[in-house]
Structures are given as structure tokens and as C-alpha cells.
N, C-alpha and C positions, 0 to 999 in steps of 0.2 A: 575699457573692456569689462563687460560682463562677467559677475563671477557664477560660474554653472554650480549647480546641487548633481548629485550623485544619487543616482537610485539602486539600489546593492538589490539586486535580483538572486532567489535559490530558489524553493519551492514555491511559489509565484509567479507563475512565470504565465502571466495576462495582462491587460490592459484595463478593463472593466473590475470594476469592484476592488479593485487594488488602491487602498488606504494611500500605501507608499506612493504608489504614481502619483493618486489626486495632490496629495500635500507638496512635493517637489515641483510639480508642472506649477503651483501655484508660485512659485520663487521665479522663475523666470527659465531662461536655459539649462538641461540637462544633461546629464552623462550615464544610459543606462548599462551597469555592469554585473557581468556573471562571472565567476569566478569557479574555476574548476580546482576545488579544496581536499586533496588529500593528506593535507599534511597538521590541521590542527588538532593538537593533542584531544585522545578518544577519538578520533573520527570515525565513523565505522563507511568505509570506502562503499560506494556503490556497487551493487552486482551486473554481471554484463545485460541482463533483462534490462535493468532499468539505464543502463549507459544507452543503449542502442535509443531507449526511446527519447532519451535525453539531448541525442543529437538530432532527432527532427524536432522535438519540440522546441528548442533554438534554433531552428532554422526559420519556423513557425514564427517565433516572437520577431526575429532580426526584420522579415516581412514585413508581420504587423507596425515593427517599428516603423519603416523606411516609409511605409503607407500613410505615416503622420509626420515627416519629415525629421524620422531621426534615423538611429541605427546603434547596435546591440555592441559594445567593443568586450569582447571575451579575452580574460587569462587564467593563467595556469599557476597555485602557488597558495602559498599561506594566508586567509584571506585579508587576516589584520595587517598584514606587509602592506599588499599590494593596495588597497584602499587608503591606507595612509599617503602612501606612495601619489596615487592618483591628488588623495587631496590637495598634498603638499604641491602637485609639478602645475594644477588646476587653480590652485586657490578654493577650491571648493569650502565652504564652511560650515555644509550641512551635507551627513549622507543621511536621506532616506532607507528605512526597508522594514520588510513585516517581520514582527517577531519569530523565533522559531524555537523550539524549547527541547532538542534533543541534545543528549549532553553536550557534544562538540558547537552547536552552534550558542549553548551560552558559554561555553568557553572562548568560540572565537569571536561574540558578543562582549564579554571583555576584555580579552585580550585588546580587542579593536580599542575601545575607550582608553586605557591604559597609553595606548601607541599615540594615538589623537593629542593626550595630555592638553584638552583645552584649543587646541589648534583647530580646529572643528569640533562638530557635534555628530556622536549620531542618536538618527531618530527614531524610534521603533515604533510602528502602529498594529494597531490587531487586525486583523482579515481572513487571519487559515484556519479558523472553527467559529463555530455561531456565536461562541461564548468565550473571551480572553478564558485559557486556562487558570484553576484557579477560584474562579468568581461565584461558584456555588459551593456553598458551606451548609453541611448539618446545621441540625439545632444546639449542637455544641460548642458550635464555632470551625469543627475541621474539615478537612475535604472528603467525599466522600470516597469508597471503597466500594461500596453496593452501586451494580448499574441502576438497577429500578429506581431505587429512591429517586440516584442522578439525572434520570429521565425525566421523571416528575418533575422535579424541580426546573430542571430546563423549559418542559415543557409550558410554564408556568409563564417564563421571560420570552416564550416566543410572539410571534414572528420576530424574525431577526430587523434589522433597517432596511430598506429598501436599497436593493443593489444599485449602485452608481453605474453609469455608461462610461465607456472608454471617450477620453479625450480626443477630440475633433482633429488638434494638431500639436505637437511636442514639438517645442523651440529647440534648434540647436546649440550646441557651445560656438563660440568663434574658431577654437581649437580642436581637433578630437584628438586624443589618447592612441596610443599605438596598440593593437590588437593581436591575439592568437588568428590562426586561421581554424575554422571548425573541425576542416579534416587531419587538421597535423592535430587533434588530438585523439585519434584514433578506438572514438567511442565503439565505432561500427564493429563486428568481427570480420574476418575476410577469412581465412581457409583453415577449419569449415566454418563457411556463414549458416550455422544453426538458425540465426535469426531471418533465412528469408523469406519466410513464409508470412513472418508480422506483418508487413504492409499490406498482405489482404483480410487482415484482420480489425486493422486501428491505422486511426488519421492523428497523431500527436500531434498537442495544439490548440489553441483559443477556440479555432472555429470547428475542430474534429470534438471537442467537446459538447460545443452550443449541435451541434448536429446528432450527438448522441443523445445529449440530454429531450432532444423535441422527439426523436425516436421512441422512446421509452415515455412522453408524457401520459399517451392516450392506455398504455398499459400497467402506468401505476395499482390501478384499482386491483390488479391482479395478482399483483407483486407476494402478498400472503403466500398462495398455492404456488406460485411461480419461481419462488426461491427455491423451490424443493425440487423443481423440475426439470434435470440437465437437458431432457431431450427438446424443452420450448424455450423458444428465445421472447425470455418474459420478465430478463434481470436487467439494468440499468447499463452497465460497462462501463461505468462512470469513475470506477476505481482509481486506474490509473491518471486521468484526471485530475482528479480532487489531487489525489498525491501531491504533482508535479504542479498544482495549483494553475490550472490552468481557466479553473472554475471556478466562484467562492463556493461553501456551500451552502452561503446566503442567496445565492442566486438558484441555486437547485431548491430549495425551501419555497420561497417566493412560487418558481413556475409547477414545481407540484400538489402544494399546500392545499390548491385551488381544485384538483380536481377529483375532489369527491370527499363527502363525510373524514375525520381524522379517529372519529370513536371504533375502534375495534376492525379500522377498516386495511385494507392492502396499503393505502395513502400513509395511513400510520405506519402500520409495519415497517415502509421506506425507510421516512423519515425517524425512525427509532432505529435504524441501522446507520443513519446521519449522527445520529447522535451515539454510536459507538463509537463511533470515531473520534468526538470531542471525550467519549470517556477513555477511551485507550490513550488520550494522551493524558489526560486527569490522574493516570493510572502510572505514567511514567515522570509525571514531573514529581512524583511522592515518593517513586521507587527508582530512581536513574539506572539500577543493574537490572533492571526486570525484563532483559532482554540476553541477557547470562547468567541469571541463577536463577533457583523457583523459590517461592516466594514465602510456601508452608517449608518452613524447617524438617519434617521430616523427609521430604523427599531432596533433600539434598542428602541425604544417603541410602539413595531409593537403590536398589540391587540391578541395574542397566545391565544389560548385555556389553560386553568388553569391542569398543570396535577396532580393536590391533588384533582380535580373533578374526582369519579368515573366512571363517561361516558366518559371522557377523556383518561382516563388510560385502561378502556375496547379498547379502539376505539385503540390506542396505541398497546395493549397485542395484537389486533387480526392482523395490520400489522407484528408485529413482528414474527409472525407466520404463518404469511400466509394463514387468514381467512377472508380476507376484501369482500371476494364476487366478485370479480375485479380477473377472469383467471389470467393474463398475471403478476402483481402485487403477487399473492398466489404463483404463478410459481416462481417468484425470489426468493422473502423472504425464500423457501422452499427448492431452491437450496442452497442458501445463509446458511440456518442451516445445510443442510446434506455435503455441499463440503469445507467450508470457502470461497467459491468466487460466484460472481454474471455476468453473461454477461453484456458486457459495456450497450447496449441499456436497457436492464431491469434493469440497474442501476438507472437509472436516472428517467427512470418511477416510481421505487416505491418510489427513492426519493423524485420524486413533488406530488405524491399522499400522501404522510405523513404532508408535510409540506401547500399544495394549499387542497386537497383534506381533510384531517384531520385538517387543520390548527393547525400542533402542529411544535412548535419551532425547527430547524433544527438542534441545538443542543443537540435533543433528539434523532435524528436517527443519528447524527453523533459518538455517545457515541455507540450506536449500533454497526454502525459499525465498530469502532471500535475492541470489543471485539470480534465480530463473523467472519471478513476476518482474513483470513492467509497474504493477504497482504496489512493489515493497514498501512498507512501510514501517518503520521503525517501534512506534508504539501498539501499532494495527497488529502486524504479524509476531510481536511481541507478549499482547495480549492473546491473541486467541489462538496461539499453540498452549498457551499458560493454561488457555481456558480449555483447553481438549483433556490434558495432559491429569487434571486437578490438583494443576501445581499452584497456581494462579490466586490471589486476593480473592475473586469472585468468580471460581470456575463451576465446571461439568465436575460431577463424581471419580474419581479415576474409575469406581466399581462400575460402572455405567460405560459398557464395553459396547460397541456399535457392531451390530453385524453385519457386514456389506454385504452378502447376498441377499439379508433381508430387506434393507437399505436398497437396493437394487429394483426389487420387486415393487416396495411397496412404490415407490416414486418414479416408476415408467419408464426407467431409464434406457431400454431397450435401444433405440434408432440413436441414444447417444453412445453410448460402445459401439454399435456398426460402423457410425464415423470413424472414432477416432481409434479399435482394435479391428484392422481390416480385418485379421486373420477368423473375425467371428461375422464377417459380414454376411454368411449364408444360412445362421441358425435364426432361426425365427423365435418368438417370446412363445411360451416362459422361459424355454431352456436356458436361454442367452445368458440369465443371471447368474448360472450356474449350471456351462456348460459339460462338465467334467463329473458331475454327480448322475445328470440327467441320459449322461452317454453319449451327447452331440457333441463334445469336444473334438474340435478338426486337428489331426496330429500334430500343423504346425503350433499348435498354442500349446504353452506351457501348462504343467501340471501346477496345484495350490505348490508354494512353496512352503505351508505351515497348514494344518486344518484348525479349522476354526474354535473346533471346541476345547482341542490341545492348546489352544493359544489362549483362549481365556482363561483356563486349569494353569497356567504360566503365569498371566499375569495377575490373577487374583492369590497366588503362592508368592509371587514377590511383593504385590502391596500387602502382604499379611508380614510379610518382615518387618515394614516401618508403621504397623499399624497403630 
């Protein structure tokens, strides 16, 4: 009897460019396992956005497997148990899998070793950012804190290695392991399915990736102007991808790199939002709470609005939904519930409108979104509320108040409110940005639930408290 390797699948979840795969398929027969882990200490549980797309994208991989003659065995439980468990009933003597570096997974990265005690190995390879976290050092020797530097410097060690192709065919064990069923784990929602509208949205998945990613190649060059521009479909949607690793983002580097100049161009711009991503988690492996505390000292006794006040929790309910009175602000939050994703620019609008314009704790919408993107991300949406908020290592000003009608205008957003605030879909531009000052406010739309310039008199009175 052959003894199988184990390949410990979580945010990786492909075939191509997967470190972990190549090395395991090279031992012989395998056993590739996912593990649905709520229970290692720190966990922080997935939100339902990202459950829902968690269960196609394992539907996705089990496919891809079966397509090289293997197949995906899924359980449910603590993940150092149950992989011990597999070893020991397997023989296994090596689990493969790619590093992952939020606090729970190097908890349940040791944990796991501990339980092993020698009885196996496991292996860990780099794959999930261009650069093992870590690996760029100031001139002082430390990690760095400033993105720019961190770019440069990246920018320095690129191109990444050339992406590896998935495996022709994956040996089987003699034996397989006993399995969850996907649906007894009850990712989906059922009554109300909030989520049914995603499937006309996103393909999760190896190949819903490689099709987004060719989608967006010939548009790179525009990506500059195009982030800014909810109303043109000129952003990547690569997001949740990258997340759930269905992509490397050596393989997005490689097929955009190529088309067109990197100096000062759209093609950069991208790939310098690639490379946030290797800094937000650069950003969390130096600070493990930077996703519950802020990080300048004095704003942890920034003067927030109390949310056990019911005016507060109104004022909350109606961003969350996309009733604040504020077009441009309604328009996100409202894709943001019907698709699991938010355009990068109305990202960050609605997030300084929660936080400068509500004056509610940026902890509160971070928890948000948390649960409603598909592509939450731990260090990602950790850092760049920090960075709205100028709570953050390397953020925005907090005095640096965004004004969404202005916000609104300058960046065309016009035909994108019509979509997603039907209730404005009859006012034509300019009013649209600000239909309630201009007079076109149609009765069904809500009135500002705060004006603008009382909110900035608000919030530049409470950051002079901790100034």
C-alpha cells in the first residue's frame, strides 16, 4: 500500500500555481482536504457573503479535482484534530499546504505540529502573495510600515516566478477518507436567500477567475481613471478571487505586466493595488489586533457616537441599507447587499460617510463588511477602513472628510445610482447627485439623514478632543 500525502486546502483553493499541489503530487497519491474551521482559537468565523461563495467555490475545485482523477473530501471541526486524525487512520507522513498568516491559521499551524508530534510533517509553501510576508526589510533591518517605500522595494524583486500549470492528473490514495456532504454544511442562506441575485454576478472558482482575469486584460491600461468610475465596468473583480485563492497573484502579474508601459501607467496603478494587498497583510503580521483596535493611540479614545443610543443605531440601520439620503453612498451599500462587492471609489465614500459623516466607530462598518463582501478579507478590509478612518499605521487624515455629493459629481456617477437607487432612476444629471438640494427629489426617497456640513462641524469637534 502506498502511503498518500495530504494537501490541507483553505484560501487556495486551485490547481495552477499552487506550491502545495506541485510538491504533494510529486510524492505520489494524494488526499485533498478542506476543512470548515470554526473552532480554532481567535478564529474570526466567515461572514455569510463569503460562506455562500465558499460553497460554490468547492464545488468548483471538487470538479477540477474529479477532472484529474481525484476528488475534494470535506469536514467540519478543529483543523489540527481532524488532519491528525486523517494522518494517523492514512499513514500519511506529509501534509502539504500554503502558508496563511492570520492569527487563527498560525495558531492552528501550530496547534497542528504539536498534535503531529513527529508522526508526520507538515509543509508549508509560499503562494498567496508575490512576496512570502515578511521578506522586505528597511534599511534598518525592520518591516516596513509606509506603503510607498514597500512598493518600491517590491517593485524591485519583480516579476514574480513564472506561474506553474495545474497538474495533468492527481494519483489517488487506494483508500478515501470519509466526507461531509457540501450541503449538510448549510453555507447557502435559504429564507430569505439575500444571496440570490450573486449568481448573476460571479462564477466562483478556478475557471470564473481565469475568465475574469482575460475580461479585464485589454482594459488594464485604463484602470487609472477607471477606479474612480462606478458607472464603467473598468475594474478587475478579481477580488474575491485573489481572496479565496483561486488565482495566484503571480499569475495576474505575469498576464498584465505585459500590456502596456508599468511607468506612471493604468498597468501600474493595478498592479500597485496587487501589491496592497501583500502590504495589508505585511501590515497584520506586525500588528495581529489591527483588525480590533486602531492603531494611533489616541483614537482609541476617539469620542464615537454610543451605538446602544437609538439614534445611533437608526443612523447605522440606514447606512447599512442604503437610506442615508446621500445618492452616491445608497448606490453602494445597495450594491454592496444585492452583489457581495462594492466599487473601489464608493468604497471608501461610504466608508468615511459612516465613520466622519455618522461618527460611528469604524469597527462597526468593518464587522459589516465583513459579513456582506464575497471578498472579505482579513488584512485587506482591516487595513483600509484603518486607512479611511486615520486610525491606521499609514492612513488618510481623519481631517480629510470626503464629500459624497462632491465625490458624486466629480466621478460620473450618475447611470450608477439609477441602477442600483431605482427610486432615482428618473432624474437626469446633475441633479441626481443631489437630488433633494436641486428640488428633483421624488417623495419616495429619503430626506439627508445628517447635512453635510453639520457633519463635518461634528466631526472635526470630536477629533479636536484627541488632538
Amino acid at each position: 500500500m502506498t502511503k498518500p500525502t495530504i494537501i490541507w486546502f483553505r484560501r487556495d483553493l486551485r490547481l495552477a500555481d499552487q506550491a502545495a499541489v506541485v510538491a504533494a503530487i510529486s510524492q505520489g497519491p494524494i488526499i485533498p482536504v478542506y476543512i470548515l474551521d470554526d473552532e480554532t482559537p481567535k478564529h474570526r468565523k466567515m461572514g455569510g457573503a463569503s460562506r455562500w461563495w465558499l460553497h460554490h467555490s468547492l464545488q468548483s475545485l471538487d470538479a477540477d479535482l474529479k477532472a484529474k482523477g481525484s476528488r475534494l473530501i470535506l469536514r467540519r471541526g478543529k483543523a489540527a484534530d481532524i488532519l491528525t486524525e486523517l494522518a494517523v487512520e492514512h499513514g500519511a507522513m506529509e501534509i502539504h499546504a500554503l502558508h496563511h498568516h492570520e492569527p487563527w491559521w498560525l495558531n492552528a499551524q501550530k496547534d497542528l505540529r504539536t498534535k503531529l508530534d513527529g508522526s508526520a510533517e507538515l509543509v508549508l509553501h509560499h503562494g498567496n502573495y508575490l512576496l512570502p510576508p515578511g521578506t522586505l526589510k528597511t534599511g534598518s533591518g525592520g518591516p516596513y510600515k509606509i506603503y510607498t517605500p514597500f512598493w518600491k522595494s517590491l517593485r524591485e524583486r519583480m516579476p514574480p516566478a513564472e506561474p506553474v500549470a495545474a497538474p495533468e492528473h492527481i494519483a489517488a490514495p487506494d483508500a478515501w477518507p470519509d466526507g461531509d456532504a457540501l450541503d449538510d454544511w448549510h453555507l447557502l442562506p435559504t429564507k430569505p436567500d439575500w444571496a440570490k441575485g450573486f449568481t448573476d454576478h460571479w462564477a466562483p472558482g478556478e475557471q470564473g477567475a481565469q475568465d475574469n482575469l482575460e475580461a479585464f486584460v485589454d482594459k488594464a491600461v485604463q484602470y487609472d481613471e477607471g477606479r474612480n468610475l462606478p458607472s464603467k465596468q473598468l475594474v478587475s473583480r478579481l477580488s474575491p478571487h485573489l481572496h479565496f485563492g483561486e488565482i495566484s497573484p503571480a499569475t495576474i502579474w505575469a498576464r498584465i505586466a505585459g500590456q502596456g508601459a508599468l511607468n506612471g501607467s493604468g498597468v501600474e496603478t493595478y498592479l500597485k493595488e496587487i501589491v496592497w494587498r501583500d502590504y495589508a497583510q505585511n501590515v497584520i503580521q506586525q500588528f495581529p489586533q489591527y483588525g480590533g483596535e486602531s492603531y494611533r493611540e489616541k483614537f482609541r479614545e476617539f469620542p464615537w457616537r454610543d451605538m446602544a443610543d437609538p439614534k445611533v443605531r437608526k443612523d447605522y440601520d440606514a447606512w447599512c441599507h442604503g437610506q442615508t439620503g446621500y445618492p452616491i453612498v445608497d448606490a453602494g451599500m445597495r450594491e454592496l447587499w444585492a452583489t457581495g462587492w462594492m466599487h473601489n471609489r464608493v468604497r471608501m465614500i461610504a466608508a468615511s460617510f459612516l465613520i466622519k459623516h455618522l461618527l460611528i466607530d469604524w469597527r462597526e462598518g468593518e464587522q459589516w463588511f465583513w459579513d456582506t463582501l464575497v471578498d472579505a478579507d482579513f488584512a485587506s478590509n482591516s487595513v483600509n477602513w484603518q486607512w479611511t478612518s486615520g486610525t491606521g499605521v499609514d492612513s488618510n487624515m481623519f481631517v480629510r472628510i470626503m464629500a459624497p455629493l462632491t465625490q458624486s459629481e466629480k466621478f460620473n456617477a450618475g447611470d450608477y445610482i439609477r441602477k442600483w437607487v431605482p427610486e432615482l432612476a428618473d432624474v437626469s444629471d446633475p441633479y441626481i447627485h443631489d437630488p433633494e438640494e436641486s428640488g428633483a427629489k421624488p417623495a419616495r426617497y429619503r430626506s439627508k439623514i445628517i447635512e453635510h456640513k453639520a457633519a463635518r462641524a461634528r466631526a472635526l469637534d470630536a477629533y479636536a478632543q484627541v488632538k
